[in-house]
C-alpha positions as CSV (number, residue, x, y, z in Angstrom):
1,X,0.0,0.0,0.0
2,X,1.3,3.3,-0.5
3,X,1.7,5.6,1.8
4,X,1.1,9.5,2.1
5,X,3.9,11.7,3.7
6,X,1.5,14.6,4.4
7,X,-1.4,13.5,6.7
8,X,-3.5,16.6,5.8
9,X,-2.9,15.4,1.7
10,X,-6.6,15.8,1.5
11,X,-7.2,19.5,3.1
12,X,-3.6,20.7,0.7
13,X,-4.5,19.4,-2.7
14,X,-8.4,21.0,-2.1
15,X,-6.5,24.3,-0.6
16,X,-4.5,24.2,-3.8
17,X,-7.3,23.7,-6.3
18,X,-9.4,26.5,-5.3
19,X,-5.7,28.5,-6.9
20,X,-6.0,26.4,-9.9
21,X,-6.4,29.1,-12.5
22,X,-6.2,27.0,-15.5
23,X,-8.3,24.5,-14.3
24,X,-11.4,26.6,-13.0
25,X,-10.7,28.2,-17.0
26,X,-10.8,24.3,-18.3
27,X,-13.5,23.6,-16.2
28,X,-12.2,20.7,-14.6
29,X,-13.3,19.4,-11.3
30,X,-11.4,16.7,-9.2
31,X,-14.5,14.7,-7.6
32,X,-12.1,12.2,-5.8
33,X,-9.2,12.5,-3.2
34,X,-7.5,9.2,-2.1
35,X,-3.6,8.7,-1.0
36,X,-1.8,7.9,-4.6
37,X,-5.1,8.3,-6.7
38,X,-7.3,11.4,-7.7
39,X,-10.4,11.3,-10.0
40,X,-11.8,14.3,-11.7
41,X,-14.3,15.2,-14.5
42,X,-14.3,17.6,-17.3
43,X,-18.2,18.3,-19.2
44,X,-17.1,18.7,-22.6
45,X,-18.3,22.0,-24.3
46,X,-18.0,23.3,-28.2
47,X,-14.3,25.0,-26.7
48,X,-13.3,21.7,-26.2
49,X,-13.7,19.8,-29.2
50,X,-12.1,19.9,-32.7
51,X,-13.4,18.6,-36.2
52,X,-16.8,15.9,-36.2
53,X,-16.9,16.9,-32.3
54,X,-14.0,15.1,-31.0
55,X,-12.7,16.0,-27.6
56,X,-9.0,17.8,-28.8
57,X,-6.1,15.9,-27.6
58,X,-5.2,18.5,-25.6
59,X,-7.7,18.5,-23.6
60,X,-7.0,14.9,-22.9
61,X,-3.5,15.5,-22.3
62,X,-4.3,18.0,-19.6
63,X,-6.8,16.1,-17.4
64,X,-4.4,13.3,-17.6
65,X,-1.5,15.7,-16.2
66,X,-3.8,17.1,-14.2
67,X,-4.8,13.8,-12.3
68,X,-1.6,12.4,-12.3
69,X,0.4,15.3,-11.2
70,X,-2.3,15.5,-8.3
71,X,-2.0,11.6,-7.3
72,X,1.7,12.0,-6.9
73,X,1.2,15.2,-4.7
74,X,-1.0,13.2,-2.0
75,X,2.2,11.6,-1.6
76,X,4.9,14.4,-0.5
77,X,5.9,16.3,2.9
78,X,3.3,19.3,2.8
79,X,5.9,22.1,1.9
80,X,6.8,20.1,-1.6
81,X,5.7,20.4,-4.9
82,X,5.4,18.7,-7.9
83,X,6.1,19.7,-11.3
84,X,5.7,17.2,-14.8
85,X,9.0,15.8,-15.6
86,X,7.4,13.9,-18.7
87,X,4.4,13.0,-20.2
88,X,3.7,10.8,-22.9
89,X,-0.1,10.3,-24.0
90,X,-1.7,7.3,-26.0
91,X,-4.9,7.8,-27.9
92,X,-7.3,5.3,-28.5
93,X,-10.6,6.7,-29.7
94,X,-11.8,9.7,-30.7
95,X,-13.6,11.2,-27.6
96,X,-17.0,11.6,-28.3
97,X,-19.7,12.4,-25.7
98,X,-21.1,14.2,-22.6
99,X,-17.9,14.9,-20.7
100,X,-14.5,13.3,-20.1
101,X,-13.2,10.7,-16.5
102,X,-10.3,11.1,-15.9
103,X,-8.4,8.7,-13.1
104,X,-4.7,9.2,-11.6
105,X,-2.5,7.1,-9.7
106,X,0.5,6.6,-8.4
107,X,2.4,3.2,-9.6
108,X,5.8,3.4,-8.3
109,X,6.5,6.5,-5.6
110,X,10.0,7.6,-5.1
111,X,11.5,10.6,-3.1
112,X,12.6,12.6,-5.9
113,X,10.8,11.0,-8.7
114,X,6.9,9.5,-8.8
115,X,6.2,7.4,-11.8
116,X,1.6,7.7,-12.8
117,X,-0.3,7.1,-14.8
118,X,-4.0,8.0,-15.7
119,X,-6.5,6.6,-17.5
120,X,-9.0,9.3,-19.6
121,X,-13.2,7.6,-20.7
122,X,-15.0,9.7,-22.7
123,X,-19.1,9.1,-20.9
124,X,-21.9,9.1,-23.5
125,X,-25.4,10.3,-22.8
126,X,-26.1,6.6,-21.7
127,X,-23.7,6.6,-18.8
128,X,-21.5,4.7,-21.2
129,X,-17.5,5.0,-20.4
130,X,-15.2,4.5,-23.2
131,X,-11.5,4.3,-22.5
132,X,-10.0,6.9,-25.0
133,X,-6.6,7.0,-23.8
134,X,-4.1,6.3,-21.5
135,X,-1.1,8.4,-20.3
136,X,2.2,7.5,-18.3
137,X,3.8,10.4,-16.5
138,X,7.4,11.2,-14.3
139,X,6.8,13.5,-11.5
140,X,9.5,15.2,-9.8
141,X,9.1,16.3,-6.6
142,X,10.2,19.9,-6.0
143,X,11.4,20.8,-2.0
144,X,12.1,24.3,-0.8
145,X,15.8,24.0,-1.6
146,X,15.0,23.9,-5.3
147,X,13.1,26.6,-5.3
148,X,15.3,29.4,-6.7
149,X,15.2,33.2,-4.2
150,X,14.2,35.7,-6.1
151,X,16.2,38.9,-6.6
């Protein structure tokens, strides 16, 4: 089982997300919060989508960092961050319905380095979830030593 460095994980990642610019301008919402996993949706609008309606891979990238990057930080000392040290995305359908799952987890935590992936279903009007594509993801964990002072 893995285990959390930061017992208030839970309280810090919601604290953080209300200062998540770029999601709240996605329109992203994480709707689960467990130690090494993090769940979120994403209702897919016109803004979203590219040519015949499909969700733009972009889009899928991004609530696949999103989840990942999140998983990882449930998992480091409360004054570290986390910052994508690579991402690499597989597509398997075209995404095309109501709004996008996405699912993050940890698979192999380190100190310096948390190795995720994620999992992104497109869900039809019927409640229907298609697995669309999967993503595998490096996080490295920032601590307040890395953090250059400013001038």
């Amino acid at each position: 089982m893995i285990k959390t460095l930061n017992p208030d994980f839970e309280q810090d990642i919601r604290q953080k997300l209300e200062h998540q610019g770029f999601m709240k301008l996605l329109g992203f919402e994480v709707t689960k919060i467990e130690v090494g996993r993090i769940e979120g949706e994403l209702k897919l609008t016109p803004e979203h989508r590219q040519h015949k309606g499909f969700a733009h891979g972009g889009v899928i990238a991004t609530v696949a960092d999103i989840v990942a990057g999140f998983a990882a930080v449930s998992l480091v000392p409360k004054d570290h961050h986390v910052v994508t040290a690579e991402l690499k995305v597989s597509y398997f359908h075209p995404g095309v319905g109501e709004r996008l799952l996405a699912k993050g987890y940890v698979i192999k935590p380190g100190r310096k380095l948390n190795f995720c992936e994620a999992e992104v279903y497109v869900v039809k009007a019927d409640n229907t979830h298609i697995l669309i594509a999967k993503a595998t993801t490096t996080m490295a964990t920032i601590t307040p030593a890395d953090i250059p002072r400013s001038v």
